[in-house]
MARBA-866472 format. One line per 10 residues: number of its first residue (from 1); their letters; for each residue x, y, z of C-alpha. Coordinates in Angstrom, 2 decimals. Example, Ala and Ser with C-alpha at 12.3 -4.5 7.8 and 13.67 -1.06 7.14 Angstrom:
<recs>
1	AS	12.30,-4.50,7.80  13.67,-1.06,7.14
</recs>
This chain:
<recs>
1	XXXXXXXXXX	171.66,-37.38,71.89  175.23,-36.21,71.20  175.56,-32.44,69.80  178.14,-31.87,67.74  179.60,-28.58,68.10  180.02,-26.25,63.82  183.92,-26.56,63.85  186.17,-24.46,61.52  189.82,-25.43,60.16  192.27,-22.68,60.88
11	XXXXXXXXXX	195.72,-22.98,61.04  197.37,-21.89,64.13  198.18,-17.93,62.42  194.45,-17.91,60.99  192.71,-18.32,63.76  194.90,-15.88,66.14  193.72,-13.51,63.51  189.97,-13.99,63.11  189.81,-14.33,66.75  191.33,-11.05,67.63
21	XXXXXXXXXX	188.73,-9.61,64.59  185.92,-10.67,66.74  187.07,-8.67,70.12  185.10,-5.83,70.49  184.67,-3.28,73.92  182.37,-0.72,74.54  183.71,2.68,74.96  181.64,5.96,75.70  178.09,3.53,74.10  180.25,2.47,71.35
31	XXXXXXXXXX	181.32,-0.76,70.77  184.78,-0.32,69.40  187.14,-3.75,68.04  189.34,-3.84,71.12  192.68,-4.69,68.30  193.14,-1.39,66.09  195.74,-3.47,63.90  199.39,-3.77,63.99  202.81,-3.17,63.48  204.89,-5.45,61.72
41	XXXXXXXXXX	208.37,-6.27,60.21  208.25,-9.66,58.34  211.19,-12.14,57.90  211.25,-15.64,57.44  209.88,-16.38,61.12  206.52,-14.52,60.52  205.39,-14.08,57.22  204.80,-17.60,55.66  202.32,-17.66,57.94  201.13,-15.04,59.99
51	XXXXXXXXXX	201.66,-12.87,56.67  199.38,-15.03,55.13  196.50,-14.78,57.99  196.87,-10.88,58.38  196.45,-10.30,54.32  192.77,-10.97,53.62  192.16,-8.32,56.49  193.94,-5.55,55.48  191.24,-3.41,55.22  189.58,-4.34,58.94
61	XXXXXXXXXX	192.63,-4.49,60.84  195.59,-2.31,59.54  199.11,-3.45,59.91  201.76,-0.56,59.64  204.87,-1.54,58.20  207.81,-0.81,60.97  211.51,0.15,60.28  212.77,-0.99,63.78  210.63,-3.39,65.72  211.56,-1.34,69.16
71	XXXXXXXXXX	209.88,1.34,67.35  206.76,-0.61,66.51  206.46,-1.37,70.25  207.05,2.34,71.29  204.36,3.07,69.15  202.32,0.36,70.39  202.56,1.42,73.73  201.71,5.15,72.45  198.56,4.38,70.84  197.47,2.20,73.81
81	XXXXXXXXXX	198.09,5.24,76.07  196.08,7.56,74.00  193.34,4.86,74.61  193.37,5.00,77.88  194.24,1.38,78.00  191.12,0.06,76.48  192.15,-0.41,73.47  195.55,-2.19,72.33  197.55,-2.96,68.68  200.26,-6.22,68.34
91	XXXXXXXXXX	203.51,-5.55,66.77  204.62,-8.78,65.54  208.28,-9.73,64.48  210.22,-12.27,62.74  212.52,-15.39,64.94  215.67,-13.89,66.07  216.63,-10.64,66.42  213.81,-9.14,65.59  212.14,-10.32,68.26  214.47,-9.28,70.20
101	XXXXXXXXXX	214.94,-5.60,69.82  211.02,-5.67,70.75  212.12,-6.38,74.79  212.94,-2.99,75.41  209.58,-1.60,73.98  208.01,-4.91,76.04  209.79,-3.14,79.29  207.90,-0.08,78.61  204.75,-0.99,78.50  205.71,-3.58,81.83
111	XXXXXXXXXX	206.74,-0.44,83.86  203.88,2.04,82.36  201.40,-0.90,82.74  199.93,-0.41,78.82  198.49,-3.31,76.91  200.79,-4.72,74.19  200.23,-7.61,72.24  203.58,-9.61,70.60  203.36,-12.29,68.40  206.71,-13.26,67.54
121	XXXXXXXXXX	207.80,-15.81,65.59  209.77,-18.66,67.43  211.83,-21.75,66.32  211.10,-25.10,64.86  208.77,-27.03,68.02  209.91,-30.41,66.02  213.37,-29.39,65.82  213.67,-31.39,62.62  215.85,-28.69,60.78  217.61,-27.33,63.69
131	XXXXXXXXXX	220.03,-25.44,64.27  218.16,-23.09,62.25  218.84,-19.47,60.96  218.98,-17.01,64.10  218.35,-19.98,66.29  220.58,-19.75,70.05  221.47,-23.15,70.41  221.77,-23.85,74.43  223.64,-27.38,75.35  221.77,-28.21,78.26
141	XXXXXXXXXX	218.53,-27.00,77.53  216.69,-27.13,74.02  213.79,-25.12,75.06  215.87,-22.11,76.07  215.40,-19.80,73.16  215.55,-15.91,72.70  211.72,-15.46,73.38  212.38,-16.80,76.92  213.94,-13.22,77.67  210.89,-12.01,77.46
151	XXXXXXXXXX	209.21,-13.60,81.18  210.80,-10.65,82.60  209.17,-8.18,80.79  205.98,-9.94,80.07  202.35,-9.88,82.59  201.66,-12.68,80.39  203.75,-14.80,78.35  202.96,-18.57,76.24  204.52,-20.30,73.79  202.27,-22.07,71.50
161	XXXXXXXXXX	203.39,-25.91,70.69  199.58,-27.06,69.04  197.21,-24.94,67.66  194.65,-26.06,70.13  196.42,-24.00,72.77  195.37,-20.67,71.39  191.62,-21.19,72.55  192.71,-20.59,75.99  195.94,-18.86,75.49  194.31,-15.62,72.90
171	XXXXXXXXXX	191.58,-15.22,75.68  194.40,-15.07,78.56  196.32,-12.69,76.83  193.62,-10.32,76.16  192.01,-10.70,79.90  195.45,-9.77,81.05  195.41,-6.73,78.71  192.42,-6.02,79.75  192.80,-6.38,83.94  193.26,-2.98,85.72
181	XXXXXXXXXX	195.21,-3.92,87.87  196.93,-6.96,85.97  197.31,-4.83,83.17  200.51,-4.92,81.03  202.10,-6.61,77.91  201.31,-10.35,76.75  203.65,-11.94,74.50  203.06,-15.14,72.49  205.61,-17.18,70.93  204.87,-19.07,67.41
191	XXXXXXXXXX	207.16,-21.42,66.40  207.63,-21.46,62.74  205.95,-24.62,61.70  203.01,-24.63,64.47  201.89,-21.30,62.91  200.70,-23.35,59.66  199.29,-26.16,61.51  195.82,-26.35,60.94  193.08,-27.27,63.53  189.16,-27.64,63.83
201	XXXXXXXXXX	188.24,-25.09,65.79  184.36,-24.56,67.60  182.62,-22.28,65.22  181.88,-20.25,68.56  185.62,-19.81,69.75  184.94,-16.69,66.82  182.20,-15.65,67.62  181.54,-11.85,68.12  182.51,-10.38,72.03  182.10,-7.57,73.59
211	XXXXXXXXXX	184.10,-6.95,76.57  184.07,-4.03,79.48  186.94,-3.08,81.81  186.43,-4.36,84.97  185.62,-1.71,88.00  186.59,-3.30,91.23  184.47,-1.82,93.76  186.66,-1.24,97.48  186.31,-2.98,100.43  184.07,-0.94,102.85
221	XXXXXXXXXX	185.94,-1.27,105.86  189.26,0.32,103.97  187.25,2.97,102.98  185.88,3.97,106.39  189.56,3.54,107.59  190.91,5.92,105.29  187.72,8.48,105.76  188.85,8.30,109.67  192.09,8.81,108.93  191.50,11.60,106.29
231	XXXXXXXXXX	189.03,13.29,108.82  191.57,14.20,111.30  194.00,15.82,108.89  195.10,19.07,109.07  197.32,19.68,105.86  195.60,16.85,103.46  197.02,16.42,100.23  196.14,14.55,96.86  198.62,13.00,94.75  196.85,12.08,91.42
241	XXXXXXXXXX	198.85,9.96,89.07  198.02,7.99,85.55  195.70,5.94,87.06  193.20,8.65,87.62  192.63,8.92,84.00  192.75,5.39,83.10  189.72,4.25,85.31  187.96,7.38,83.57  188.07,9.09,87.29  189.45,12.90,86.52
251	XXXXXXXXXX	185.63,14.15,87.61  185.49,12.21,90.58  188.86,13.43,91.63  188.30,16.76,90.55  184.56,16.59,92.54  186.44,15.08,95.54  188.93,17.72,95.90  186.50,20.33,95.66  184.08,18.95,97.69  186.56,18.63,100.65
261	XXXXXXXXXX	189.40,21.85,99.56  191.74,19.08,99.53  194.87,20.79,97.33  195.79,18.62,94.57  199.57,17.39,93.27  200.30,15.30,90.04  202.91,13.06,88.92  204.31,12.78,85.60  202.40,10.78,83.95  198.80,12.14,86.28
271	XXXXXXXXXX	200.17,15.71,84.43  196.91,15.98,82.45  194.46,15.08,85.34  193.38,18.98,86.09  193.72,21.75,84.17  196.65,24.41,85.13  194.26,26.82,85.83  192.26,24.70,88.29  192.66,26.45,91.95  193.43,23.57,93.74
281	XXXXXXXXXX	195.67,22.58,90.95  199.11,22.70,93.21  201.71,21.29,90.82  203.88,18.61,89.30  205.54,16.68,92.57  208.90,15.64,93.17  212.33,15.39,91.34  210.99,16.86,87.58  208.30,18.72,89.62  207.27,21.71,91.45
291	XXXXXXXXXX	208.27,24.28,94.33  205.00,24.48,94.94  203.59,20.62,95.23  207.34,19.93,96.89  206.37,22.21,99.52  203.14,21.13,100.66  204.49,17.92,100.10  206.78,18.60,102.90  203.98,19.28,105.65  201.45,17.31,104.63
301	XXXXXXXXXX	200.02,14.83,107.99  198.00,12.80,105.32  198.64,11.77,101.72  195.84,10.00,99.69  197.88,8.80,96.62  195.36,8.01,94.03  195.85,5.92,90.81  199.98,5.97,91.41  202.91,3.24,92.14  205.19,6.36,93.56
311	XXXXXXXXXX	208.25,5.85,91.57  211.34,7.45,92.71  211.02,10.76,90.63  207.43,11.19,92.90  208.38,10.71,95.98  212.03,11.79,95.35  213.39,8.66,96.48  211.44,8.73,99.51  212.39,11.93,100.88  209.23,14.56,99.68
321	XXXXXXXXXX	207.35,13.99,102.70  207.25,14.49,106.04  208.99,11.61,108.38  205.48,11.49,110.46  203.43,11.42,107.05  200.40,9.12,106.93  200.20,7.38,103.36  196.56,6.08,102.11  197.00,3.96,98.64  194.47,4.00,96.71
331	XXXXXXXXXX	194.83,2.07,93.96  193.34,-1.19,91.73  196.59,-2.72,92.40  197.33,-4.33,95.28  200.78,-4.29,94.79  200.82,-0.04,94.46  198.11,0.31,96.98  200.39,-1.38,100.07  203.54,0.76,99.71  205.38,2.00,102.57
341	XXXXXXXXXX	203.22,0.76,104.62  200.29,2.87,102.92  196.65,2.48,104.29  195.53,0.64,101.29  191.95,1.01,99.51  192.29,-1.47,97.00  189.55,-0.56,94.14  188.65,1.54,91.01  189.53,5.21,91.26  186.17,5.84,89.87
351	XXXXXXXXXX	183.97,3.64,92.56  186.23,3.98,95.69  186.56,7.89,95.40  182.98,8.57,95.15  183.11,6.21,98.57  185.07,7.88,100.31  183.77,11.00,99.56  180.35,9.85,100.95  182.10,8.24,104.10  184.21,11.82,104.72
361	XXXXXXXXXX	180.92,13.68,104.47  181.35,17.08,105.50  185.22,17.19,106.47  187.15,20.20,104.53  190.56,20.68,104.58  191.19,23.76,107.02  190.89,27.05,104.80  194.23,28.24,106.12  196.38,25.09,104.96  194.40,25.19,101.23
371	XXXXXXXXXX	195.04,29.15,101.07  198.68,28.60,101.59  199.01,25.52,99.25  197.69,28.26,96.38  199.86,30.96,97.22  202.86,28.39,96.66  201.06,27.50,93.51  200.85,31.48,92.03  204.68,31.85,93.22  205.30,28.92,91.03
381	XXXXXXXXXX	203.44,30.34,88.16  205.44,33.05,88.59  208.29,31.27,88.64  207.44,29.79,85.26  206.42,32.44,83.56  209.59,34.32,83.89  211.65,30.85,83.16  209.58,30.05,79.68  209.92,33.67,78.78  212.67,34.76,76.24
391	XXXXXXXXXX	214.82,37.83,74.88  217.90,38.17,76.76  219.36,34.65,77.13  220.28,31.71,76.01  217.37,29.46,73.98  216.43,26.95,76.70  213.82,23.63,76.41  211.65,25.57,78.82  211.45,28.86,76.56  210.63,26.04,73.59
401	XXXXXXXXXX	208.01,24.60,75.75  206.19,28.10,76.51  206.03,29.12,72.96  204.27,25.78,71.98  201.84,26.13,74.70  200.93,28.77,73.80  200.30,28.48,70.65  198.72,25.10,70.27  195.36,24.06,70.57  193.98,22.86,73.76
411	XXXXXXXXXX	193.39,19.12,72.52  196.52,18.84,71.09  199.17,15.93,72.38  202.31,16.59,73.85  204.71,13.37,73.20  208.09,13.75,75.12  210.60,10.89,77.17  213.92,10.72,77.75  216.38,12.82,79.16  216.13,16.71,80.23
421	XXXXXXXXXX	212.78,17.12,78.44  210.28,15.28,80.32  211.45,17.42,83.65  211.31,20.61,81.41  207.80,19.52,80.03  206.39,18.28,83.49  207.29,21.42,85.28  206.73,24.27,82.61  203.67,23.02,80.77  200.29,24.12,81.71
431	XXXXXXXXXX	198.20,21.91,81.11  195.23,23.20,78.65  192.65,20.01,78.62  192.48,16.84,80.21  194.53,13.99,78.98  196.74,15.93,76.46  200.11,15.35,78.11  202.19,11.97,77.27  205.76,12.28,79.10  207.09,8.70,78.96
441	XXXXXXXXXX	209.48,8.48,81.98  207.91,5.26,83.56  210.83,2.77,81.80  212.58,6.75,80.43  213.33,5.11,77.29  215.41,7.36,74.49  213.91,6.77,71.30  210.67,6.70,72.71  209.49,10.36,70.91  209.24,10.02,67.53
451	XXXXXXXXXX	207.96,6.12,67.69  205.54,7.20,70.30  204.35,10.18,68.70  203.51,8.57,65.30  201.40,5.69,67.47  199.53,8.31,69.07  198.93,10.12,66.17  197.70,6.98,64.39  195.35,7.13,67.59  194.55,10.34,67.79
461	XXXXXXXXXX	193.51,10.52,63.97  191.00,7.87,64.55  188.65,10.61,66.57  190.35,13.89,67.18  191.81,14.18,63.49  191.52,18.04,63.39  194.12,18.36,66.57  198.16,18.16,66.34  200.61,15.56,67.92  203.31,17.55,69.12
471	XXXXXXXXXX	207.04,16.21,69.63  209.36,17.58,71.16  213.06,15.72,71.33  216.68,16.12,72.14  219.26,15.35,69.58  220.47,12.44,71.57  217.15,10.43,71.43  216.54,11.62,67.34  219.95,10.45,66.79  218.76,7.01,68.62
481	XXXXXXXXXX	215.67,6.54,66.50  214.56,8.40,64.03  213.14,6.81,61.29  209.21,6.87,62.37  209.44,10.36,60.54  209.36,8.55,57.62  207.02,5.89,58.88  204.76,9.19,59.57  204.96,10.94,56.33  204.16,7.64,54.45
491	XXXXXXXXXX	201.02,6.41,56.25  200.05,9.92,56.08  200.07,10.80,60.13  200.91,14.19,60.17  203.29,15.13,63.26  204.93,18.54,64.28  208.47,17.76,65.82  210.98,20.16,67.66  214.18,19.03,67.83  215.89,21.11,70.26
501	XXXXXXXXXX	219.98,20.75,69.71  222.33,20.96,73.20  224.84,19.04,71.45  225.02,15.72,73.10  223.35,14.28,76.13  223.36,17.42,78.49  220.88,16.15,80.76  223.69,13.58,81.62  226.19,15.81,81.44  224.36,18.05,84.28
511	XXXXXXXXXX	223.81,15.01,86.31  227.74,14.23,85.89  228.88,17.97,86.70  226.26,17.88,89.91  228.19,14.91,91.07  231.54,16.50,91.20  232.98,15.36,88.05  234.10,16.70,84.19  231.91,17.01,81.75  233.03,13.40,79.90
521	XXXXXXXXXX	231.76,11.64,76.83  228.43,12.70,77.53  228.30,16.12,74.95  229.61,15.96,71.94  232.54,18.32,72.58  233.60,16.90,75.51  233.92,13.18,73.59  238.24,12.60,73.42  237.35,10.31,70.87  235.97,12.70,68.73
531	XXXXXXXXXX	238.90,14.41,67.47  236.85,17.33,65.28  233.20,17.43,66.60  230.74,18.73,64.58  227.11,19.38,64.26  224.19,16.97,62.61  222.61,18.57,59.73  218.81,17.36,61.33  216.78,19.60,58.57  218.48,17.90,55.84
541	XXXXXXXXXX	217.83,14.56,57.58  214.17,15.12,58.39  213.81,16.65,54.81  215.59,13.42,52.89  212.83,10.90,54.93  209.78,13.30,53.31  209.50,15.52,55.83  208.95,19.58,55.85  212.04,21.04,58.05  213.11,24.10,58.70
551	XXXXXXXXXX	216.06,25.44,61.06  215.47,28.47,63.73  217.61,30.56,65.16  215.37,31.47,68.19  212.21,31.43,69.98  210.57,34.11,68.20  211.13,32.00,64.77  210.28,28.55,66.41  206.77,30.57,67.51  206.15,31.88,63.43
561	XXXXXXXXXX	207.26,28.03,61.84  205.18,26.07,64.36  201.95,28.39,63.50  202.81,27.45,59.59  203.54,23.42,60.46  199.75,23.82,62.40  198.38,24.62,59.08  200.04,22.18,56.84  198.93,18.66,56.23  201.92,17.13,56.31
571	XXXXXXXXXX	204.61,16.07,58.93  207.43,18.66,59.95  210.33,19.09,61.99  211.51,22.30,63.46  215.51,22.10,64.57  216.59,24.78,67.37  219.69,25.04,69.19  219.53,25.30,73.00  221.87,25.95,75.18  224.06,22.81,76.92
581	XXXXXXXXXX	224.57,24.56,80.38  222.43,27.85,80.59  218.69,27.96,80.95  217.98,24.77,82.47  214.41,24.86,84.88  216.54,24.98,88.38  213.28,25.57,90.53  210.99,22.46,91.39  213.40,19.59,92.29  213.53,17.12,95.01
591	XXXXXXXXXX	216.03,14.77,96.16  216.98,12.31,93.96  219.04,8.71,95.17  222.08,8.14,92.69  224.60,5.93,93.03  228.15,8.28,94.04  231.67,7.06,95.05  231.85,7.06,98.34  235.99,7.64,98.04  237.74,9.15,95.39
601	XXXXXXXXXX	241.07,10.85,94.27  238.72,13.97,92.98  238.07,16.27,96.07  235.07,17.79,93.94  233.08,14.34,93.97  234.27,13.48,97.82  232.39,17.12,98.24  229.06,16.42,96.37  228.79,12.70,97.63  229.20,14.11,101.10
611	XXXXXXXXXX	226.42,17.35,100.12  224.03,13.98,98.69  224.06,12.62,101.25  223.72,14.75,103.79  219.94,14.60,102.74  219.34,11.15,103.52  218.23,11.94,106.50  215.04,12.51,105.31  214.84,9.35,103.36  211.51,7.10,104.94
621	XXX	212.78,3.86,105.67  210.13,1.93,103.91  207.55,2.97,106.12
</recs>
């Protein structure tokens, strides 16, 4: 006898929507809808249809309205970081260039590895009325649209041409999301007239799912390799990076480390994974990092790198560790876990580190190499101490930094990217709970700040709304994108925001000046286009989008306005001057590979290329 399977009649939009309703995880014994709603800017491409879907569920799955669809994606990739990963919202955009100015948010969340779901709209699939409104029109290929820019930047990308196709495409998208290792942002294009096309789908397609992250367990016989390896070391070291917190592994590493006085060294975006205080809490590593981590870094024999794809700014371009250095990777991905030639334990942070801390049984890292990895660590303290300190200098990012840490509240977030600021953050900031530190510097995206702190806050309301999301941003990147103040103020998602003033893009300008050249079109001053250069009025800009702003002249005042923004309900922005040359953290820095002439008519930048590169030396060659 032939069962007929309950079918429902969606179109295309309608049943991306009710599908995504139904997609719940478990988190902490809770079972949580994976989809916490949605950013969107409508336009012709998107809201016929997709409009029409999202409406009825306004109430069960929010969708914020954007003012720049990059922004929607920064904020995205925000709220999916406060998450941990395990939970995700979709930003969708209109045909054209709104999709478009979503690929640099989409390149984010590729480098930083954060789920982000796009549903953009796409052109005509019957071509009937084309060439259409916003439509690229290429001769020799018709399916060549905008959306195709997005493979690069994409872990998973479709284009649905029948509405059948999103009963295996949805679930794709969302296992990618989901995928530890895999993990990353899924885009889906909707031409304009599939979107309304309606289709009978199985009554069970919607039905209700609850789905867990995936804990690859490790291979035994990399595990007892590593343990071997690790068991002969005599100046072991721990890097701990993002993907420590993301499997949920911060006690296992912290247990680990303890149980075998192996010091500990973060990246920037592992800067939350032990608390300052911790004692074998060594540092931030590498260019935005630490004397202190950069020095053990130096002699360590053996490196277990946990949960981290050692970017450039970690490793500083290759040249933080010892030439002899034995690298063990361990790591979910395959890819991360294999570089430079790394003795790879492919698994869960979580699973493989209580592993390998039953195959090292009793080893300890000798008491003499631990004791001197702390005394580098109090020197540093020290060191930071005296640099976030302030009275009889300049104001400096690293005095701002000091006074908000120590005045906010432990679970507070810390939102920062772009230029100077995330190496000011990462090496001056002591950390005060787990997982309270957001320094976006995997894809170092400008504009990243405000757009990422109003996604985390819209995160960060949903269970810790008592606490503060803190910004802190240059005047380049506000200038860049600002209008998520407003966004914040009208949904209600209070931030505090220090803008701290150097009068153009000094970071640049430093790097420029380190290389032997004039400062150049980089601060405002120095623009020769700019015939009378003057100052942005940001408090009267931050005040005209609904915000409460105030300007101060120092540290002392920042300290008394960010105690009254803690107590008020209601977004504000705090606007300091810092100095453009003085005051800049010069402790903590490693080698860093930039591109520099290797001939020109300037003897000052024949000088510093020759000085860079005098330190390739030390470069690893890949292995």
């Amino acid at each position: 006898m032939t069962v007929t399977a309950r079918t429902i009649r969606q179109t295309a939009a309608q049943a991306i929507t009710r599908y995504l309703l139904n997609q719940y995880i478990e988190i902490d014994g809770v079972e949580t809808r994976i989809c916490g709603g949605g950013f969107g800017i409508f336009g012709h491409g998107n809201v016929p249809c997709l409009g029409e879907a999202l409406y009825p569920h306004i109430d069960t799955m929010p969708l914020y309205r954007g003012q720049n669809e990059q922004s929607m994606g920064f904020a995205a990739a925000a709220y999916a970081k406060y998450h941990l990963r395990r939970r995700f919202m979709f930003c969708t955009a209109s045909a054209g260039p709104g999709t478009a100015n979503l690929l640099t948010a989409a390149a984010l969340a590729h480098a930083n590895r954060l789920p982000l779901l796009m549903l953009c709209g796409d052109t005509f699939l019957t071509r009937l009325p084309d060439p259409v409104l916003q439509q690229l029109e290429h001769f020799g290929n018709p399916t060549l649209g905008v959306n195709d820019a997005f493979k690069a930047v994409s872990r998973f990308w479709d284009r649905i041409t029948h509405p059948a196709q999103v009963i295996q495409s949805l679930p794709a998208a969302l296992a990618t999301m989901l995928d530890p290792a895999d993990c990353g942002p899924a885009f889906i294009a909707l031409p304009q007239d599939v979107q309304g096309w309606a289709y009978d789908y199985p009554e069970s397609f919607f039905d209700r799912r609850v789905h867990r992250i995936r804990r690859q367990a490790p291979d035994m016989a990399e595990v007892a390799e590593a343990a071997a390896l690790l068991a002969g070391a005599a100046r072991p070291m721990i890097i701990a990076g993002g993907g420590v917190q993301y499997s949920g592994a911060v006690a296992e590493l912290t247990a680990f480390a303890e149980a075998h006085g192996i010091p500990v060294v973060e990246t920037i975006a592992g800067r939350a994974n032990l608390l300052a205080t911790h004692p074998l809490n060594i540092g931030p590593i590498g260019v935005t990092g630490s004397d202190s981590a950069n020095a053990i870094a130096e002699q360590a024999d053996v490196v277990l790198a946990v949960g981290t794809r050692l970017q450039d700014f970690t490793t500083g371009s290759w040249t933080a560790f010892a030439g002899d250095a034995r690298l063990i990777g361990l790591n979910v991905g395959r890819h991360d876990a294999m570089k430079h030639l790394s003795l790879p334990v492919v698994g869960d942070a979580k699973l493989a580190l209580t592993a390998l801390g039953r195959a090292l049984g009793g080893y300890r890292a000798p008491e003499g190499w631990t004791r001197s990895a702390q005394g580098e660590r109090r020197t540093w303290d020290a060191y930071v101490a005296e640099n976030v300190a302030h009275g009889n200098r300049p104001n400096s990012y690293a005095q701002a930094i000091g006074v908000v840490n120590a005045l906010c509240d432990p679970r507070d977030r810390v939102v920062t990217a772009a230029g100077g600021l995330p190496a000011e953050v990462t090496a001056n900031w002591r950390t005060l709970d787990v997982g309270t530190v957001d320094v976006e510097f995997g894809f170092s995206c400008m504009g990243y700040e405000i757009a990422g702190g109003w996604g985390a806050r819209i995160a960060q309301a949903e269970g810790e709304a008592d606490k503060d999301t803190i910004v802190l941003v240059g005047d380049g990147s506000y200038l860049l994108m600002n209008s998520d103040i407003y966004s914040s103020v009208l949904t209600q998602k209070k931030l505090i925001i220090l803008v701290l003033d150097n009068g153009g893009f000094a970071v640049i300008n430093k790097l420029q000046n380190n290389t032997g050249q004039d400062s150049f079109n980089n601060l405002i001053a120095d623009c020769p286009t700019v015939p009378e250069p003057f100052a942005v009025d940001f408090e009267a800009h931050a005040r005209s989008m609904g915000a409460d702003a105030v300007t101060v002249a120092n540290p002392t005042e920042l300290g008394a306005a960010f105690t009254r923004a803690k107590a008020s309900d209601k977004t504000t922005v705090i606007v300091m001057q810092v100095d453009a040359y003085e005051g800049w953290t010069t402790g903590g820095h490693a080698w860093w590979e930039v591109g520099t002439p290797q001939t020109s008519d300037n003897a000052n930048v024949r000088a510093k290329h020759a000085e860079i590169e005098a330190t390739r030396a030390k470069q690893r060659q890949g292995v």
